[in-house]
N, C-alpha and C positions, 0 to 999 in steps of 0.2 A: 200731699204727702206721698200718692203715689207714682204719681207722673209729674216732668215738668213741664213748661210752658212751650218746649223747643220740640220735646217727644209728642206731646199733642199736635204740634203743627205737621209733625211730619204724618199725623195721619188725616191730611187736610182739614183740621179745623182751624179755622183763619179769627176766628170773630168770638170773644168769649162776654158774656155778661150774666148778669144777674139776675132773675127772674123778676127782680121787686125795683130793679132800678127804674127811676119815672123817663119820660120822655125817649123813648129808645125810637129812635129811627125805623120805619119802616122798609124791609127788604127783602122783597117778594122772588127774590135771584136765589134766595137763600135755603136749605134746607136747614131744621133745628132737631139738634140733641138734647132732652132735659134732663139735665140726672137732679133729681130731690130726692129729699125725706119726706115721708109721707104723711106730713104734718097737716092740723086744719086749716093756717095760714097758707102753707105752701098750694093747698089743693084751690085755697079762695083765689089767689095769685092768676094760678093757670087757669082757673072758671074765668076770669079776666081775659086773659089772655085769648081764649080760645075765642071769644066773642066778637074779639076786633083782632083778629091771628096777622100777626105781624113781620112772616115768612110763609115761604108755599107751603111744605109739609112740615108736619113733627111727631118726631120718633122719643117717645118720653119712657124713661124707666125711672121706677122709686126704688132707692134705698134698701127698702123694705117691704110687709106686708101690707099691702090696701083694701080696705073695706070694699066688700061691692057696692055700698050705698055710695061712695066715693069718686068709684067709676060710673056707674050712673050720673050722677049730677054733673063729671068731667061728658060723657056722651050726650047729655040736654045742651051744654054749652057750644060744644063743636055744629052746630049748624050748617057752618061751612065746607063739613067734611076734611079736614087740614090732617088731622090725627091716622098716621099710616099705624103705628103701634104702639101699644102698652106693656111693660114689661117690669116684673119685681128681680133685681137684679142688688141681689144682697150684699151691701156694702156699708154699714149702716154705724161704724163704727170707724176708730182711726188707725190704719198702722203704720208701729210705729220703726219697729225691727221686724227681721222675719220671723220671731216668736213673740213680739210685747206688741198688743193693741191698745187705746185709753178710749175712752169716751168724752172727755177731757169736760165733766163735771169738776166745777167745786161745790166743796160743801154740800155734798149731800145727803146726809142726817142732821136733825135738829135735836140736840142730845142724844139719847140713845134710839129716837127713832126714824122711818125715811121720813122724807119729805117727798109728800106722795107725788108730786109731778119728775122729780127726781130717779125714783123707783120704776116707775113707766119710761122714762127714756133710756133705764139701764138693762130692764126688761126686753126693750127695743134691740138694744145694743148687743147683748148677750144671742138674743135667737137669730140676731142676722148674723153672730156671728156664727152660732152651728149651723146655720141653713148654709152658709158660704164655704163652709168647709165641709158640709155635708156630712154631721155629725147629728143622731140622737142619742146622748148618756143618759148614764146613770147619774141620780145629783146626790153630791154629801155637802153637807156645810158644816159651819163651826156652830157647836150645840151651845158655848157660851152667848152667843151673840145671836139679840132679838135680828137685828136689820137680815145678816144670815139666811136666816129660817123663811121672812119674806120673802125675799129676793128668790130662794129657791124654789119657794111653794107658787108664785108667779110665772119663774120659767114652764116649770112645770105646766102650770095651767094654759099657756100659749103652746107647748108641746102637744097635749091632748088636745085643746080646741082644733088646730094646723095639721089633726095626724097625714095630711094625705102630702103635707109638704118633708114631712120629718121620717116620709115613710123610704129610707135608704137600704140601700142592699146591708143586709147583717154580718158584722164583720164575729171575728170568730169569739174574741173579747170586747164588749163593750167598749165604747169610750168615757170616760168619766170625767163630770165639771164636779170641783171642789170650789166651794165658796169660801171664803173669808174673810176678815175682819181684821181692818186696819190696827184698830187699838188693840188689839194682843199684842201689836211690837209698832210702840212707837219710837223705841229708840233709832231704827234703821233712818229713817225721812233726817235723822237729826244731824247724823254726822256728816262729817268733812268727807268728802270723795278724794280718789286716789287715782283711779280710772281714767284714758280718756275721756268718753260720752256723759259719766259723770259727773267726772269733777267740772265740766264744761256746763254740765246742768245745776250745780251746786252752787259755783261760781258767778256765773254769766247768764244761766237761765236758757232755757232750750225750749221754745214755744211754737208746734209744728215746724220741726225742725230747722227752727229761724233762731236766727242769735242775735241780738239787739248790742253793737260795738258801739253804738254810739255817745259813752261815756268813757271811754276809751282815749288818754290823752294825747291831743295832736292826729286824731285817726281821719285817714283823705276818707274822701267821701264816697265813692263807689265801695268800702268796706265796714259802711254804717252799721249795715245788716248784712247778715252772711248766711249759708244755708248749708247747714253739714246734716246730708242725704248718702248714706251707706250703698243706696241703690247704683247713684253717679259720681261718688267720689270715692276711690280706689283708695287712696292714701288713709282714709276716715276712715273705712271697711276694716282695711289692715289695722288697725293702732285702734279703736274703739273700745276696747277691755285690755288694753296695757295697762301697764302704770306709767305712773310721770316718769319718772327717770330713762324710761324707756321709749317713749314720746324726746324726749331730748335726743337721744342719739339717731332716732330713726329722721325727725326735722332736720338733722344735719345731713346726712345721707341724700334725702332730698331733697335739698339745696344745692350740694355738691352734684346731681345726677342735672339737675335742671341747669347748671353753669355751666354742665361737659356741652349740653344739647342745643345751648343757646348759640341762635345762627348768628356765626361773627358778623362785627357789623361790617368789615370789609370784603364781606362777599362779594368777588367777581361772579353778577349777574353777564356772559356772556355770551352763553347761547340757549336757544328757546331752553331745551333740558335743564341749566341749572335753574331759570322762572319756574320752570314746571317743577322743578323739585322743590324749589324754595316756598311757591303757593301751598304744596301737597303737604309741608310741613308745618304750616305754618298755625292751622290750625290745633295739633297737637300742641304745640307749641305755646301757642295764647292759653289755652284751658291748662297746661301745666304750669304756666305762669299763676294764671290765678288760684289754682289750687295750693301751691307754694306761698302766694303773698295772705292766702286767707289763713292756712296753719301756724304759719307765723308769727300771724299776728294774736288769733288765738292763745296759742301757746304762752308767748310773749307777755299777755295779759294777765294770766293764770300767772305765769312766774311773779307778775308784782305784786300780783295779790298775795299771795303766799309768803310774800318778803315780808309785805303792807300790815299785814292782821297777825304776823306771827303764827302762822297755820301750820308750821313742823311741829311746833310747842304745843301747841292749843291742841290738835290731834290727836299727839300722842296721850293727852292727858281723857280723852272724850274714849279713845280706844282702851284705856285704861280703865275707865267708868262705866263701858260694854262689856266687858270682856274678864274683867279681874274679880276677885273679893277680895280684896284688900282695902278696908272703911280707911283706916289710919294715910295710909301714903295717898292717895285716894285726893281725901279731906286738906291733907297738905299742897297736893297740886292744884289744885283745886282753887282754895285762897290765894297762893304764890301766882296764880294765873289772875286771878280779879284785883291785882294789887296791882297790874301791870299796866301802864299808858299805851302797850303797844294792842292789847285785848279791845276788840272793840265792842258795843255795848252788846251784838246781837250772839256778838262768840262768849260772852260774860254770861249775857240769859240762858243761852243752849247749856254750859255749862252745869250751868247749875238745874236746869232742865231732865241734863243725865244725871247728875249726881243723885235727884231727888227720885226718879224711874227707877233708880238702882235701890238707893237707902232709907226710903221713906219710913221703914219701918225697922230701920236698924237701931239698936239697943241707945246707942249715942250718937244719933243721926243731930246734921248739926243744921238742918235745913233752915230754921226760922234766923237762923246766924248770919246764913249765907244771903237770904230774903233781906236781912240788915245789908250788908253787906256792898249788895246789889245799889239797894237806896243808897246808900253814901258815896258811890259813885258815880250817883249819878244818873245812872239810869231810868232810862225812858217807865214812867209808870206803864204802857203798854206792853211793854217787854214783860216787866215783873209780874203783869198779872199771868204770864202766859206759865209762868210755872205752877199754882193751885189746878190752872186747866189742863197742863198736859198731864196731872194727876188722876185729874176727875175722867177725863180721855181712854188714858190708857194704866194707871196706875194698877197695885197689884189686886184690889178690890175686883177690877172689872176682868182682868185678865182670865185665859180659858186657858192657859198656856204656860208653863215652868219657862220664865224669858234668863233666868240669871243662874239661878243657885245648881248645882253639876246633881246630879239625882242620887246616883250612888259611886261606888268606888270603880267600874267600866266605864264610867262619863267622865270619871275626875282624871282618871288615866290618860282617858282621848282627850280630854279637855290637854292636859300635860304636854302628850306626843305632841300635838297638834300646836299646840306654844312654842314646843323646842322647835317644829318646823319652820315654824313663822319667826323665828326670831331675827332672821335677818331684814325681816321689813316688817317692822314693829305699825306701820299704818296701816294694813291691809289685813289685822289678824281678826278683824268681826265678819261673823257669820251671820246675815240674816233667820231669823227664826224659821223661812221660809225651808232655808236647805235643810232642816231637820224633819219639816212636816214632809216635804216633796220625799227625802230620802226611806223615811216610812213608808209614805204611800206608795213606792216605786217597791218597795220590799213585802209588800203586802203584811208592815206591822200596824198600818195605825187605826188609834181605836176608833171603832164605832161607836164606845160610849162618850166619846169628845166629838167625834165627827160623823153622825149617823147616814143614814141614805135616809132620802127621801121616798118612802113608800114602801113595799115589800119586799123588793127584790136585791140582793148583794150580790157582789162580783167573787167569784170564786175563784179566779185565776188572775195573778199580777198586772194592772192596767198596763196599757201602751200607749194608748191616747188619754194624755193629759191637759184638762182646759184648768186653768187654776184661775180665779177672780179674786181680787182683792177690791171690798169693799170704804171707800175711803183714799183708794189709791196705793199704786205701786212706787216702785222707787226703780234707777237705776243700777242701782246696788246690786238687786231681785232679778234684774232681767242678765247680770254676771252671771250669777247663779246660777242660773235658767240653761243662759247658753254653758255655762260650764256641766251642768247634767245632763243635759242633749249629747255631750260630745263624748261625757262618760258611760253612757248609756246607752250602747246604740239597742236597736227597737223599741226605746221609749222616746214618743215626743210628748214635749210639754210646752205648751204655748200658757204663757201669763198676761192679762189683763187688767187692768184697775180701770175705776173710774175717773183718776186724773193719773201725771206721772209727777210723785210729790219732790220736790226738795226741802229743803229746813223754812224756809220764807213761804213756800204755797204754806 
């Protein structure tokens, strides 16, 4: 995720493997780099290893923090003396943008509570990631939510146990992690993206930033799999929080710029200088080629799906059911959409997914209708059950959080402006619940009786360092967001995390 295979070579490492792979060749020519997690397995691994050392020296750093009983039993094993250094070098987590990290957990609550080996690796994940940014906060969480309260009173307790690691020069404001809780807003994971990075994640699936083409029809084979990495590919960097229409013009532009630069094929090679110019180009050349044939195809893909599933229609009807109160017109797209051959069964489920997050408790809510509805056409019993769950999930029972209804007549107003603004791109008018909580927090409104601190002490002056964690997992959506309040905000960062990065199918 954060180097490639070609930037590690150039800092002479030639030779990569795995710790746990069997039969590894011995190569005493060799010095070794180990980077682990400082797992019980990984430590068994290297007890192994160091016994029968399979390179001259090794220079091993964990992830994370390790036990001294750990390094102990690693010191009884080296007999040979092999071991030049040990070092915790905090990395222990995945990035993914330069503000979104994951942990890339699924599932990790079992109803409303952790799943305790779950909780320990997010524990993990969380303090390497303030040791790595050299961060001790203040912790608030969301007071509706049990898993919440864990998770922070665990940081915590690795903060105090570590003080001598967490012990950073004092900045003049604290920095502060806020916890939260996926089901306050499950609606966000459910809709249709509009974005690059998004809708690339929505559609196609974005899995340490590898994209799996290979359903893809008629797709050659070197563009099975693809890798859109914001770090090495300029073109993805630029265009990652567009929209699609906007993606369209810029793929053209780049295509057009790659046809100007493309070395004619009748280039007179003849004399040494035009080889030499022609080599020195050439490479440019290949890596703009491939970045060109991977967008394209990308894109390209996206475009049929969006023909395929009918996803201008279906969208708008999903943005309509985030965003509106309006039950009646609502209820009508709604049906008009499940009546349809071109709907398929997982945009039918979602549908009504939001319909029922929005209206469950609406005076003439029409859900057990729609639940009919569903079954008549068909649909997968897996699907259907998934609507009772994403009730029980995140429905308005369990909620900490106003997800819909405008609070009073200054919300209903902004709510208004904020429609007239958006009307020209009727896709992109939902706001995560997230940009309301961050925009409090950033203004020093939000409560304490929803979101308390953990332990005595409050911040008295507006944070600037912002860790936000979302337990349950973040979205693409979130990390728009994120970077869109970074840019509005200068002196505030906020760096967001989950523990997976969800789309509607995670």
């Amino acid at each position: 995720m954060v180097y490639t295979q070609s930037e590690i070579l150039q800092k002479e490492v030639y030779l990569f493997e795995r710790l746990d792979s069997p039969n590894r060749e011995a190569m005493k020519h060799l010095k070794a780099i180990c980077f682990l997690r400082p797992t019980k397995e990984n430590v068994e691994f290297l007890i192994q290893e160091l016994r029968r050392p399979k390179y001259s020296i090794y220079f091993i750093y964990f992830s994370n923090v390790i036990s001294k009983s750990d390094v102990k039993s690693l010191a009884e094993a080296d007999e040979q003396e092999v071991v030049a250094e040990v070092q915790e070098f905090y990395g222990d987590y995945i990035a993914v943008n330069p503000h979104v990290f994951s942990l890339n957990l699924l599932g990790c609550c079992q109803g409303r509570s952790w799943d305790p080996a779950h909780l320990s690796r997010t524990t993990q994940g969380l303090t390497a990631l303030l040791l790595s940014l050299k961060k001790c906060p203040m912790i608030r969480y969301q007071l509706s939510s049990e898993p919440a309260k864990r998770l922070a009173e665990c940081v915590k307790q690795v903060i105090t146990k570590e003080y001598e690691l967490f012990d950073f020069r004092r900045t003049e404001v604290p920095p502060l992690l806020l916890i939260l809780d996926r089901s306050d807003d499950a609606i966000t994971p459910l809709l249709n993206q509009w974005t690059y990075q998004a809708m690339v994640h929505e559609l196609l699936g974005i899995n340490n930033n590898r994209i799996d083409l290979s359903r893809v029809p008629g797709i050659s084979k070197d563009l099975r799999e693809v890798v859109l990495s914001a770090e090495n590919d300029e073109f993805y960097a630029n265009n990652m929080y567009l929209n699609f229409a906007e993606i369209g013009s810029n793929i053209k532009n780049l295509m057009e710029d790659f046809q100007r630069r493309k070395p004619k094929e009748q280039q007179k090679l003849e004399s040494i200088a035009d080889m030499k110019a022609f080599v020195e180009n050439y490479p440019q050349f290949k890596k703009m080629s491939g970045t060109v044939a991977k967008h394209v195809t990308v894109v390209g893909e996206l475009s049929r799906l969006v023909a395929e599933r009918n996803l201008l229609e279906v969208s708008e009807v999903e943005q309509e059911l985030a965003c509106q109160n309006d039950h009646s017109s609502a209820l009508q797209n709604v049906r008009r959409l499940l009546q349809s051959p071109r709907v398929t069964e997982l945009d039918a489920a979602r549908l009504v997914m939001l319909y029922a997050l929005h209206y469950e408790r609406h005076s003439s809510s029409a859900l057990p209708g729609l639940q009919g509805e569903l079954r008549s056409r068909g649909v997968s019993d897996r699907l259907r059950k998934l609507v009772p769950a994403v009730l029980e999930y995140g429905g308005k029972r369990v909620r900490g959080s106003e997800l819909f209804s405008p609070k009073d007549a200054v919300a209903i107003t902004k709510q208004f402006l904020k429609g007239l603004k958006g009307v020209e791109n009727v896709y992109t008018q939902h706001q995560p619940l997230l940009q309301e909580t961050l925009d409090q927090l950033i203004k020093g409104k939000l409560k304490d009786s929803q979101f308390p601190y953990l332990g005595p002490n409050t911040l008295r002056d507006r944070p600037q360092d912002i860790i936000v964690f979302i337990i349950g997992g973040a979205t693409y959506e979130e990390a728009l967001t994120v970077f869109n309040l970074n840019r509005s905000n200068p002196g505030v960062r906020v760096v967001l995390g989950g523990t997976t990065i969800h789309n509607t199918k995670r």
